[in-house]
One Martini backbone bead per residue (centre of mass of N, CA, C, O) as a GRO file, in nm:
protein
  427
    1UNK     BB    1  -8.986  -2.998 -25.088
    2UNK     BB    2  -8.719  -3.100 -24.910
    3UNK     BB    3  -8.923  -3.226 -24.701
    4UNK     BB    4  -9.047  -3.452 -24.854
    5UNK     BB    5  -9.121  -3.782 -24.796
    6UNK     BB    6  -8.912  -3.958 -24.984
    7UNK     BB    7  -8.802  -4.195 -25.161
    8UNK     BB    8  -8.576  -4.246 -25.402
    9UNK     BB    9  -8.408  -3.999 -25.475
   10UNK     BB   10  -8.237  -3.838 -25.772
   11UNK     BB   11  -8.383  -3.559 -25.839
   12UNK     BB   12  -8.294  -3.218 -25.804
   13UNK     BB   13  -8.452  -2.897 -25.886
   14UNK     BB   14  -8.334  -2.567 -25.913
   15UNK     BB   15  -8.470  -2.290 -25.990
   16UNK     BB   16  -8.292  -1.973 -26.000
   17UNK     BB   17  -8.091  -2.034 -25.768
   18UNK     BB   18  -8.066  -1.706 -25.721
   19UNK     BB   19  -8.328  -1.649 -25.545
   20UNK     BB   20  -8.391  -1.484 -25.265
   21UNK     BB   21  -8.657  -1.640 -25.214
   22UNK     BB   22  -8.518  -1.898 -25.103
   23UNK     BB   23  -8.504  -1.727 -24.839
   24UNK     BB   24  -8.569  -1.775 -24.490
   25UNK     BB   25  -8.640  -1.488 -24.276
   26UNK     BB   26  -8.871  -1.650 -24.100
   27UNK     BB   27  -8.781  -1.805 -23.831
   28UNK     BB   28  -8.679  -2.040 -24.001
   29UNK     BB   29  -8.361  -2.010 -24.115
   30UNK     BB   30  -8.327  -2.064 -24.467
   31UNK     BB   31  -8.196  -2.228 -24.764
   32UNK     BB   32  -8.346  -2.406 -25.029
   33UNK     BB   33  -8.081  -2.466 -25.199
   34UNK     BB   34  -7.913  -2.604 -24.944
   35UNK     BB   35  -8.083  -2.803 -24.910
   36UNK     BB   36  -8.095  -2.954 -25.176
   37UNK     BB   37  -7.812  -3.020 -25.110
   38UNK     BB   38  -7.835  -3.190 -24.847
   39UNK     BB   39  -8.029  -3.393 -24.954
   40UNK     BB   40  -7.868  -3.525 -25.206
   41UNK     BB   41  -7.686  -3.599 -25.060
   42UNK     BB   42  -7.822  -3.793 -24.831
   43UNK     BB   43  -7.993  -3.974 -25.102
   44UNK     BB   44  -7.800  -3.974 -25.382
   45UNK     BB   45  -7.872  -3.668 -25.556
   46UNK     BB   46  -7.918  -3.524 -25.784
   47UNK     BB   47  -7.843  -3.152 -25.855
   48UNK     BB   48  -7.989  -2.871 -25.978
   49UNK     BB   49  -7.859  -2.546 -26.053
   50UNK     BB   50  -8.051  -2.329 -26.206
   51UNK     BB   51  -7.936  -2.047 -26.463
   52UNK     BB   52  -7.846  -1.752 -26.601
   53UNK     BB   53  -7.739  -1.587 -26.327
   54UNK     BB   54  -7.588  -1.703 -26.095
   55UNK     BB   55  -7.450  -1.717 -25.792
   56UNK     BB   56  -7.128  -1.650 -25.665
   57UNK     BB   57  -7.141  -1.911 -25.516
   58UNK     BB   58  -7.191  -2.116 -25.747
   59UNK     BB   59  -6.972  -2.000 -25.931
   60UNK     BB   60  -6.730  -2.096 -25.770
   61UNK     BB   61  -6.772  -2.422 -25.686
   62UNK     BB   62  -6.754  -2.450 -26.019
   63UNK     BB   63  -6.414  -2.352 -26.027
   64UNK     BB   64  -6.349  -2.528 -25.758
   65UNK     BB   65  -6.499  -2.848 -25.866
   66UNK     BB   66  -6.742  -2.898 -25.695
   67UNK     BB   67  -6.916  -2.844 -25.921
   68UNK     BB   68  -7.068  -2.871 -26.214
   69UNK     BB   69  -7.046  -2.680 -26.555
   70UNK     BB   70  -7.335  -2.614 -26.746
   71UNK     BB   71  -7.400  -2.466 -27.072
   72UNK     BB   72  -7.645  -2.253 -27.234
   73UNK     BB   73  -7.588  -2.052 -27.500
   74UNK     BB   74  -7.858  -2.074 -27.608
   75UNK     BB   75  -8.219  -2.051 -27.652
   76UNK     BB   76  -8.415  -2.288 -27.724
   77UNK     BB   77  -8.511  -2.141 -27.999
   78UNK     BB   78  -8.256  -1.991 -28.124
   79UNK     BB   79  -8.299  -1.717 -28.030
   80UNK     BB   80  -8.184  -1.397 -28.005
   81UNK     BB   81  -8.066  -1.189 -27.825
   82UNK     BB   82  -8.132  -0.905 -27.726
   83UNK     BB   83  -8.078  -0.586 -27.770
   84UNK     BB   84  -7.864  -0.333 -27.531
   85UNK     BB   85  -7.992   0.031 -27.436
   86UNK     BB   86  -7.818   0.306 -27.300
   87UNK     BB   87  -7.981   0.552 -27.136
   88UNK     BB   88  -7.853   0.875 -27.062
   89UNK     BB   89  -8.021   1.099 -26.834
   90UNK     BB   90  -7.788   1.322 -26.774
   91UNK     BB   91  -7.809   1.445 -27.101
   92UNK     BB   92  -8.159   1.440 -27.124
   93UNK     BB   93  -8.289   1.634 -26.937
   94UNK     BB   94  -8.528   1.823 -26.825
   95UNK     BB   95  -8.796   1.643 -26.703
   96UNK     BB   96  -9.105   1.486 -26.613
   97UNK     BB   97  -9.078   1.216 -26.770
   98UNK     BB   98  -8.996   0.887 -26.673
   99UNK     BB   99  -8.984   0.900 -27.023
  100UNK     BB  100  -8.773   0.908 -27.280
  101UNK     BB  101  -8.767   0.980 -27.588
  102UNK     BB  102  -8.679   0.678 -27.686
  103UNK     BB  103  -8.865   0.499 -27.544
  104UNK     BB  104  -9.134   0.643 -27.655
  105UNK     BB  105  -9.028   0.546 -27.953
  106UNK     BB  106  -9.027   0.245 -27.936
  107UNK     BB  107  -9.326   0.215 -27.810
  108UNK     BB  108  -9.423   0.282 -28.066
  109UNK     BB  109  -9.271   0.090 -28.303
  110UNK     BB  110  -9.400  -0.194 -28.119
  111UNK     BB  111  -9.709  -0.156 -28.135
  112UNK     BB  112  -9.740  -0.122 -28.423
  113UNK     BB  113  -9.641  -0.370 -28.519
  114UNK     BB  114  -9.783  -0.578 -28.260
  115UNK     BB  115  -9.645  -0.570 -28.009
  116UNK     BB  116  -9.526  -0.540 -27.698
  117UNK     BB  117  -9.463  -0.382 -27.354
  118UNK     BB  118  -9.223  -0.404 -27.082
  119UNK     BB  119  -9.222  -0.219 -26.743
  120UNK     BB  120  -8.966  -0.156 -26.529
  121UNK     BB  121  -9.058  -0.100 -26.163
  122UNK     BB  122  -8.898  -0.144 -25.837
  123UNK     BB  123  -9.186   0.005 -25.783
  124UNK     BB  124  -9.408   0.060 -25.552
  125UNK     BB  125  -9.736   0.250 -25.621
  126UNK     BB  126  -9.698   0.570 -25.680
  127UNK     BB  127  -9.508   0.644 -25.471
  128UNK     BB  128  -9.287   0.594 -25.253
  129UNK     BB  129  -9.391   0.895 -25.140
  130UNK     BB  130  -9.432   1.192 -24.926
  131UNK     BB  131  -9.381   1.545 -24.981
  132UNK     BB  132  -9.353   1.851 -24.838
  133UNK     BB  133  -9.322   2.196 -24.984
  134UNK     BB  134  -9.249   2.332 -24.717
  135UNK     BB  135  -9.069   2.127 -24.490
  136UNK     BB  136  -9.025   1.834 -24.573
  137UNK     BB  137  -9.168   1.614 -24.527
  138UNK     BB  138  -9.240   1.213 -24.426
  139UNK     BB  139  -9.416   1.007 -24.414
  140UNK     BB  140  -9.410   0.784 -24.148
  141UNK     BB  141  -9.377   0.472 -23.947
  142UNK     BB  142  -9.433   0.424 -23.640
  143UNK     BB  143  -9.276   0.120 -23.638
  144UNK     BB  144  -9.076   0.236 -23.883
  145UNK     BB  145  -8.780   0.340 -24.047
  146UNK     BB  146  -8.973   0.437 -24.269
  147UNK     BB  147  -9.166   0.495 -24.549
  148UNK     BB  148  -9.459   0.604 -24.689
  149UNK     BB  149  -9.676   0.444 -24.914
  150UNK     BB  150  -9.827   0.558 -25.216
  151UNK     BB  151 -10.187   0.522 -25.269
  152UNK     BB  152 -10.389   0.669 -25.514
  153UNK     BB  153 -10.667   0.523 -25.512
  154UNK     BB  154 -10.694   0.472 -25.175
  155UNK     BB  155 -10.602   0.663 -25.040
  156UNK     BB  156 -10.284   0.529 -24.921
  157UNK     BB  157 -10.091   0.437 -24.659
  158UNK     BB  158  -9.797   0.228 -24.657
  159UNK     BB  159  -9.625  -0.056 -24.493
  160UNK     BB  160  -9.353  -0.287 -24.575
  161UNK     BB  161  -9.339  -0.450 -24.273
  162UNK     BB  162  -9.617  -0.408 -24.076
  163UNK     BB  163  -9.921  -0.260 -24.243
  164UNK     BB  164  -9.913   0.015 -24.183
  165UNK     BB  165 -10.238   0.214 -24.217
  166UNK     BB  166 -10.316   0.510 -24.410
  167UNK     BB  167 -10.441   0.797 -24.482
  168UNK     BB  168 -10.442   1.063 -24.638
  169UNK     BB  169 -10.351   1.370 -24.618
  170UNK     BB  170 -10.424   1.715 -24.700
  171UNK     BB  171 -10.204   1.790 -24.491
  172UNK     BB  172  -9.944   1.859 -24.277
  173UNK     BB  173  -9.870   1.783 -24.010
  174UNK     BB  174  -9.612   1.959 -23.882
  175UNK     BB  175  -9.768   2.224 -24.028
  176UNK     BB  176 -10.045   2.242 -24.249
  177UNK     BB  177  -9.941   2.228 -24.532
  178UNK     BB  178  -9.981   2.286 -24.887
  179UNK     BB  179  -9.881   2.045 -25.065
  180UNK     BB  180  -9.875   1.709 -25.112
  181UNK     BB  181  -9.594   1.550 -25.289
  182UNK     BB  182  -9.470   1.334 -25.459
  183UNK     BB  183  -9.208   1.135 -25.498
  184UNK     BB  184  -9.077   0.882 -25.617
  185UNK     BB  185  -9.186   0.656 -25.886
  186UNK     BB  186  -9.424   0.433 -25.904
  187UNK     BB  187  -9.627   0.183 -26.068
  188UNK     BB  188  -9.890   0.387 -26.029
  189UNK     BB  189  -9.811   0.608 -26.176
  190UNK     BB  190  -9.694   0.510 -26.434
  191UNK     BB  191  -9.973   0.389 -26.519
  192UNK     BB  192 -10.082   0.707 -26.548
  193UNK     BB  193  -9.883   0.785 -26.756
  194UNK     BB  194  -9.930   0.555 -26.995
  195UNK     BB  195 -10.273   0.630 -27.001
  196UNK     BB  196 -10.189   0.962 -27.094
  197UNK     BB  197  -9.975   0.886 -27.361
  198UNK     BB  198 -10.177   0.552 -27.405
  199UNK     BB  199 -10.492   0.544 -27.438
  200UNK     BB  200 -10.553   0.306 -27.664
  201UNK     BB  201 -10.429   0.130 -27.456
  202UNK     BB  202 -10.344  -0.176 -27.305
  203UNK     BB  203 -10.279  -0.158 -26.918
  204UNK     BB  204 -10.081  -0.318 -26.689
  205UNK     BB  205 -10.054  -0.423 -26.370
  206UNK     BB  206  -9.757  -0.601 -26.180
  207UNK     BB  207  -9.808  -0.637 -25.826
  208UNK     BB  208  -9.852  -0.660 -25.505
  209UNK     BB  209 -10.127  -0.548 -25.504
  210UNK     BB  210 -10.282  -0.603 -25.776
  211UNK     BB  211 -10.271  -0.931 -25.675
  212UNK     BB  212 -10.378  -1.008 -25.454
  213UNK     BB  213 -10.585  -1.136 -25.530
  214UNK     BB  214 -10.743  -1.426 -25.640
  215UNK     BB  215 -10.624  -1.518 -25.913
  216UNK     BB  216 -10.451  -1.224 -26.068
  217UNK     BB  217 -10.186  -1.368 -26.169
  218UNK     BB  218 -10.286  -1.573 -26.369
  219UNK     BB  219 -10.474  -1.349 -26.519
  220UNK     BB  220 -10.190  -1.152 -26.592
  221UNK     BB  221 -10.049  -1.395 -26.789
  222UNK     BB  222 -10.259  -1.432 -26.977
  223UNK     BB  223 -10.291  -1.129 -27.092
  224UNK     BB  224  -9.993  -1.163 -27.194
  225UNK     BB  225 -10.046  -1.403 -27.382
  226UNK     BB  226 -10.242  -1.326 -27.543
  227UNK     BB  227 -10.230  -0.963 -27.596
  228UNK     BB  228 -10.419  -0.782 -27.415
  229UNK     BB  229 -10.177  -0.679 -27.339
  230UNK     BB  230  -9.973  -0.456 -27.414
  231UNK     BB  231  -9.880  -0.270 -27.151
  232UNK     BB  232  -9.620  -0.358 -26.897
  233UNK     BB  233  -9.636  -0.271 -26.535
  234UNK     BB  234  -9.344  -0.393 -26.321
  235UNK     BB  235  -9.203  -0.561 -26.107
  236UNK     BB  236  -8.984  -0.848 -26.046
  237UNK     BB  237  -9.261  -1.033 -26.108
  238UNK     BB  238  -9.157  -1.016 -26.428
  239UNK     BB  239  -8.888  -1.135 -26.420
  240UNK     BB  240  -8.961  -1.394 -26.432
  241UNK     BB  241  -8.953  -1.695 -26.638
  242UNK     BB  242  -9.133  -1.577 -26.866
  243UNK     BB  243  -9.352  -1.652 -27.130
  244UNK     BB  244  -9.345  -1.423 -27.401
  245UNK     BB  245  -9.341  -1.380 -27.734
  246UNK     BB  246  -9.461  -1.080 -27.805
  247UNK     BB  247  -9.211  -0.945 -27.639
  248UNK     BB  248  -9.020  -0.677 -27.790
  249UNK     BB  249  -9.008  -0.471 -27.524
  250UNK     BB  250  -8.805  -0.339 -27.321
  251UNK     BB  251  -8.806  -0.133 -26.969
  252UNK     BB  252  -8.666   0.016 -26.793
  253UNK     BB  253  -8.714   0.308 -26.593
  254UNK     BB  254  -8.479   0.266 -26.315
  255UNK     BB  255  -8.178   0.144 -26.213
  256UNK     BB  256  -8.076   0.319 -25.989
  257UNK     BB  257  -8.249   0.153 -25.742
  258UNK     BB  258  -8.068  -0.144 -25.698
  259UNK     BB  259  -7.739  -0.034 -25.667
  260UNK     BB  260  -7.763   0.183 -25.414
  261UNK     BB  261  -7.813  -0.020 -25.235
  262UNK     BB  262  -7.717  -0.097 -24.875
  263UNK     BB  263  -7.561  -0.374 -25.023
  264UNK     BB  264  -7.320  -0.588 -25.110
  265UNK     BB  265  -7.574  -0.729 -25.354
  266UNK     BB  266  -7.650  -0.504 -25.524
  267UNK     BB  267  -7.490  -0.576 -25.842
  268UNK     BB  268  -7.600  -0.871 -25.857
  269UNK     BB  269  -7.891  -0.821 -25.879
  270UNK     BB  270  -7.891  -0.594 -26.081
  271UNK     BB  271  -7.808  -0.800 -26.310
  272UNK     BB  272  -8.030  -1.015 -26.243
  273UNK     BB  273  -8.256  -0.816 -26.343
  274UNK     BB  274  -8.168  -0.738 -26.607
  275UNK     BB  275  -8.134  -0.994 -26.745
  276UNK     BB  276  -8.428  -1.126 -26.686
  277UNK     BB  277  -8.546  -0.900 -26.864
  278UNK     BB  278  -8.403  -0.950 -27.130
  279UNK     BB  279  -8.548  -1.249 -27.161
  280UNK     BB  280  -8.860  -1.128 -27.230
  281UNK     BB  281  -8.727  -1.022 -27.539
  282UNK     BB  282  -8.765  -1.268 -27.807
  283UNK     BB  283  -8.913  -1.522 -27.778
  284UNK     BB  284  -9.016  -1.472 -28.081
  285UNK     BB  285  -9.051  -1.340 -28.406
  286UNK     BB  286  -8.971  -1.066 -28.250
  287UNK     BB  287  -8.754  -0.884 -28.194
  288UNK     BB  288  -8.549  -0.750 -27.964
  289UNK     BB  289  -8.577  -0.508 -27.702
  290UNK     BB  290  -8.328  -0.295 -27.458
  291UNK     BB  291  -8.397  -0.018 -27.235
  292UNK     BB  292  -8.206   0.167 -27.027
  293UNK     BB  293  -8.227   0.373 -26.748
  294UNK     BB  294  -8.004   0.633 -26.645
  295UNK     BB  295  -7.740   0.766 -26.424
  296UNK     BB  296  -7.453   0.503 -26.465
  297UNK     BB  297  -7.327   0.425 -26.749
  298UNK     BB  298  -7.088   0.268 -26.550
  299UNK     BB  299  -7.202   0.018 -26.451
  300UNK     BB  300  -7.132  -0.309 -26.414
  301UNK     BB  301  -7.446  -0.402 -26.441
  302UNK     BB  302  -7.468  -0.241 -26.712
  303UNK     BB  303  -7.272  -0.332 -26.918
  304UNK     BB  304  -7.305  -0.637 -26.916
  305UNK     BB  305  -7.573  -0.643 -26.957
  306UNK     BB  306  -7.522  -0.502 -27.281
  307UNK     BB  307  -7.375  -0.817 -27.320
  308UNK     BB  308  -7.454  -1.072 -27.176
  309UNK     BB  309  -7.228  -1.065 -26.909
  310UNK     BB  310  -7.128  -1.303 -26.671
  311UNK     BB  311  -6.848  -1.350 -26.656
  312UNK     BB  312  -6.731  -1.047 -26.630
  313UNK     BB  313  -6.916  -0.943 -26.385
  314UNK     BB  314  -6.793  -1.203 -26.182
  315UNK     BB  315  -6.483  -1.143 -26.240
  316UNK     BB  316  -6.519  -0.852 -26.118
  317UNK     BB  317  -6.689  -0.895 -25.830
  318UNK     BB  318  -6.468  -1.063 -25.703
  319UNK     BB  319  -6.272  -0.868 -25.639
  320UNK     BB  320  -6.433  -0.702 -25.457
  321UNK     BB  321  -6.466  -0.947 -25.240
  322UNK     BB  322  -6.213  -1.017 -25.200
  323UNK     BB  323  -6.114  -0.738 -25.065
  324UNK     BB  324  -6.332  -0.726 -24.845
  325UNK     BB  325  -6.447  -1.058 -24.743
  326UNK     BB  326  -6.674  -1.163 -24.912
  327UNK     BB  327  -6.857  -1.350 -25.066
  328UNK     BB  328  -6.723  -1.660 -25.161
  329UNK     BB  329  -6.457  -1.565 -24.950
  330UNK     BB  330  -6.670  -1.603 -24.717
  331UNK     BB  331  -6.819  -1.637 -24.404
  332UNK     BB  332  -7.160  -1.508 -24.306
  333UNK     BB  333  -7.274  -1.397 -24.050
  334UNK     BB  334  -7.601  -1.256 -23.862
  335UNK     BB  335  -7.680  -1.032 -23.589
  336UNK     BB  336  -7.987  -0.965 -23.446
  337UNK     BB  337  -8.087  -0.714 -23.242
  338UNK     BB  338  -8.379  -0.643 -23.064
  339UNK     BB  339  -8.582  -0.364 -22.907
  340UNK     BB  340  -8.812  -0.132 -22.756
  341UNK     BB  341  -8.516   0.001 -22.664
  342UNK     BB  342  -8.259   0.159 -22.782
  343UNK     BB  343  -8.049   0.182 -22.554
  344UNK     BB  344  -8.068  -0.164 -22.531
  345UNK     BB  345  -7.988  -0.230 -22.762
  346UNK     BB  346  -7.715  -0.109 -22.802
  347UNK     BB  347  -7.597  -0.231 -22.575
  348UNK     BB  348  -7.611  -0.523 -22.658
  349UNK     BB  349  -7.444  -0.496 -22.894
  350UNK     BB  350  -7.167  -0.418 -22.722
  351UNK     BB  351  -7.152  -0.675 -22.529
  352UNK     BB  352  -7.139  -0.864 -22.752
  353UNK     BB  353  -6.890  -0.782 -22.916
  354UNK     BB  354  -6.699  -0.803 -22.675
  355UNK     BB  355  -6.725  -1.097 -22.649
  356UNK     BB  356  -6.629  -1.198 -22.892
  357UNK     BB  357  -6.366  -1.075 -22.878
  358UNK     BB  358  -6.273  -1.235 -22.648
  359UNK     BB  359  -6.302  -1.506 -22.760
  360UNK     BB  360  -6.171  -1.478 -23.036
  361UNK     BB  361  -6.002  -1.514 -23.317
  362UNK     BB  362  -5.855  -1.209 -23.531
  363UNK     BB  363  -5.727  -1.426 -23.744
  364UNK     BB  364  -6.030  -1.567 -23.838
  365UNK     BB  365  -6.244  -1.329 -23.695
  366UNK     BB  366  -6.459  -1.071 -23.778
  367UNK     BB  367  -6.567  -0.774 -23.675
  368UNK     BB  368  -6.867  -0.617 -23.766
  369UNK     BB  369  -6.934  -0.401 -23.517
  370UNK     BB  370  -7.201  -0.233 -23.403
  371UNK     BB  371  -7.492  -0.129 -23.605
  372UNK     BB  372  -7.726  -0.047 -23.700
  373UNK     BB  373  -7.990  -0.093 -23.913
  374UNK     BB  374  -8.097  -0.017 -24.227
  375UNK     BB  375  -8.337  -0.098 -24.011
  376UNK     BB  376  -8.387   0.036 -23.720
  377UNK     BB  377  -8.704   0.002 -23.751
  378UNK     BB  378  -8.959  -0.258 -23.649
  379UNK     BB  379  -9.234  -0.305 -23.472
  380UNK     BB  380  -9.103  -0.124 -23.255
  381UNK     BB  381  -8.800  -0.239 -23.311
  382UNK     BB  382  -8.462  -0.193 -23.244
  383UNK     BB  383  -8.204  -0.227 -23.478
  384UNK     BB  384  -7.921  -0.449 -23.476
  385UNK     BB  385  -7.561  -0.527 -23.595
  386UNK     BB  386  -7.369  -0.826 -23.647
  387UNK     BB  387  -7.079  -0.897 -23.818
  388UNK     BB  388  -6.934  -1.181 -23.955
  389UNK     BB  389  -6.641  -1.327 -24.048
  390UNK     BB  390  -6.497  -1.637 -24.218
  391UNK     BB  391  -6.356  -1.884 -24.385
  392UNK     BB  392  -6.473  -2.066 -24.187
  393UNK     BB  393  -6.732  -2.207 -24.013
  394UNK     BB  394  -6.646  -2.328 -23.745
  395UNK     BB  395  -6.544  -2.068 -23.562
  396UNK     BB  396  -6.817  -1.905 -23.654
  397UNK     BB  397  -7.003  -2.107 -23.457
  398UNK     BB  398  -6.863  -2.109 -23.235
  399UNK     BB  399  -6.865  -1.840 -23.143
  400UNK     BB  400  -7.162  -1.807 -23.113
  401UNK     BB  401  -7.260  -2.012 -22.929
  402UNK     BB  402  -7.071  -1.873 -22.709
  403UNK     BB  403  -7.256  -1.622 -22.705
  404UNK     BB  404  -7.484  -1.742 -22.628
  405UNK     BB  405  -7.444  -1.882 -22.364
  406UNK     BB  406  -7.371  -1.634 -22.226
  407UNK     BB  407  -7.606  -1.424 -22.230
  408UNK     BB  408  -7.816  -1.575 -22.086
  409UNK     BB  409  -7.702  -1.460 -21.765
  410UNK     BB  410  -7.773  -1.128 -21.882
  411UNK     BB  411  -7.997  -1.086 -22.069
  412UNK     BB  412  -8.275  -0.942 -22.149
  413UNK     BB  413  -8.632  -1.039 -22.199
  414UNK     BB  414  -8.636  -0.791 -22.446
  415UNK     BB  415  -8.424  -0.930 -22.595
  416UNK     BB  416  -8.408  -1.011 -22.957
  417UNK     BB  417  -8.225  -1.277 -23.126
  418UNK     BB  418  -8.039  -1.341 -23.440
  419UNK     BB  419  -7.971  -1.558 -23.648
  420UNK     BB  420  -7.772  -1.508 -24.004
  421UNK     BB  421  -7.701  -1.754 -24.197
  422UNK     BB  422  -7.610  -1.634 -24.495
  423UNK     BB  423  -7.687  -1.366 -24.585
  424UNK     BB  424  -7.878  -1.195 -24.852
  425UNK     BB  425  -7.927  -0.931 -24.629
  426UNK     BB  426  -7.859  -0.630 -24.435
  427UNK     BB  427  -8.147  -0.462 -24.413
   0.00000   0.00000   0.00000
């Protein structure tokens, strides 16, 4: 929208304006948050960036006076805010059940009451992977250095990097033992376990496998308004800001999945889909009521959000960046090489370092890696990573730059370079 060819503009709104969706990963990278305020500044027009719980960059710009800061602390309706409890799965022992007997019991007594019930797991598919129970063994992706995803119904495995697809074998490739058996708890698995524990109810799955066809998202949304669906379990799909007065009960029902990633914005994301999850619950007259389950509740993405405090979490989490010089206290690119030789990806990523410290200066320019990338293989191409830190975006553009002009004398022309100026992930 910020590209379209409007004259008079007065107003642009970014709705969500924290959500890692607005960054353009692929071809040209932008993120539309950044283009729609400088699209407002060059045609002279106010700009609002909304949201329950703003970007760490955003919330400082408007500490440091560059935005203005206005608050909604009530809900639109008057509503109070759901309570939120924390469930500590270390201590309710072993179970084979995904849900506590907690979230079972809350869920019998909302369902009761004539309430909704929506449960959040934030991974797709029946299981996250398969792993033989002899060998020990993990279908991987032939083209990505990730696991394939079970899917229990078309029994099929899936890369969710490349679309590489293939059949479930029955016994293991690499030793020929059976049973393959489920690894950690996918969306399609968790929607067999509630439809096995709650016969009687009607229960919807909202990830993107379920939503493919054309107009199914329209129709689950529908759905959910209805109260047609009792039980909904999906990914981060269903926290975005829908309205549903009827769910009086939300359940995590894994938290400890978003904040182990190995991502600097891993517990920003982490508070930012737990308070988005907390906001789908009482929305109407029914109280509502949101349950967590983890294994780490002192974690601070955690406690925050049982009090919905944003404030807390995001005054704790500046410490963490100011410590390390994470953003919002520098500017940071990320070069991305990929080769389809591992050898000459590291070689050049190597190289590539070396000029970079030739070139900056080490009191301006901070220059962390060379190191492979937590996906480091992609379509076939082996990816390393440069991340680069400065205070001021001037020296970190100028070093770039002519990083770039020098590598043209040198570079393979089987290594493709990508530059991403702030990236929202390091994955």
């Amino acid at each position: 929208a910020s590209f379209a060819p409007m004259e008079g503009m007065g107003l642009i709104v970014v709705d969500e304006e924290h959500d890692s969706a607005l960054k353009q990963e692929d071809h040209l990278r932008y993120n539309a948050r950044d283009l729609a305020i400088m699209r407002g500044k060059i045609a002279g027009a106010t700009v609002i960036l909304g949201s329950a719980t703003p970007s760490l960059e955003t919330f400082y710009n408007a500490q440091m006076g560059r935005f203005k800061h206005i608050q909604l602390p009530e809900r639109a309706s008057g509503r109070p805010m759901p309570s939120v409890e924390v469930i500590d799965r270390s201590k309710s022992g072993h179970t084979d059940s995904s849900l506590s007997p907690q979230l079972m019991r809350a869920m019998d007594e909302t369902l009761a009451a004539g309430g909704q019930v929506m449960l959040l797991l934030n991974r797709r598919g029946f299981s996250s992977f398969l792993i033989c129970s002899s060998c020990g063994h993990v279908p991987q992706c032939p083209n990505c250095s990730v696991s394939l995803t079970n899917y229990q119904k078309s029994r099929k495995l899936k890369c969710h990097y490349c679309n590489h697809v293939e059949q479930v074998h029955e016994q293991c490739t690499q030793c020929a033992a059976s049973p393959i058996l489920p690894g950690t708890l996918g969306t399609e698995s968790l929607e067999e376990e509630i439809k096995a524990l709650f016969p009687d109810r009607t229960v919807l799955r909202v990830d993107r496998e379920s939503m493919e066809r054309k107009g199914a998202l329209e129709a689950a949304l529908a759905s959910i308004a209805s109260g047609e669906s009792e039980i909904v379990i999906g990914t981060q799909i269903i926290a975005k800001g829908h309205d549903f007065p009827n769910i009086a009960l939300v359940g995590v029902v894994n938290a400890d999945s978003s904040f182990h990633l190995p991502d600097f914005r891993a517990s920003e994301k982490s508070f930012q889909l737990f308070t988005q999850m907390a906001g789908r619950a009482g929305r109407g007259t029914k109280p509502g009521r949101v349950l967590l389950q983890t294994y780490n509740p002192r974690h601070p993405s955690i406690e925050h959000s049982c009090r919905h405090d944003y404030r807390g979490f995001s005054e704790e989490e500046m410490q963490v960046r100011h410590a390390f010089k994470y953003p919002p206290f520098s500017r940071m690119t990320r070069i991305i090489i990929s080769a389809p030789d591992s050898a000459l990806a590291e070689a050049t990523a190597e190289r590539l370092t070396k000029e970079l410290h030739r070139i900056s200066d080490p009191k301006l320019l901070e220059i962390v890696g060379p190191a492979p990338a937590v996906l480091a293989k992609v379509q076939n191409r082996y990816r390393w990573n440069i991340i680069l830190k400065c205070t001021k975006a001037g020296p970190l553009h100028k070093a770039v730059q002519t990083m770039l002009e020098l590598s043209q004398e040198w570079i393979d022309r089987r290594v493709m370079l990508q530059v991403d100026v702030d990236p929202v992930s390091l994955m």
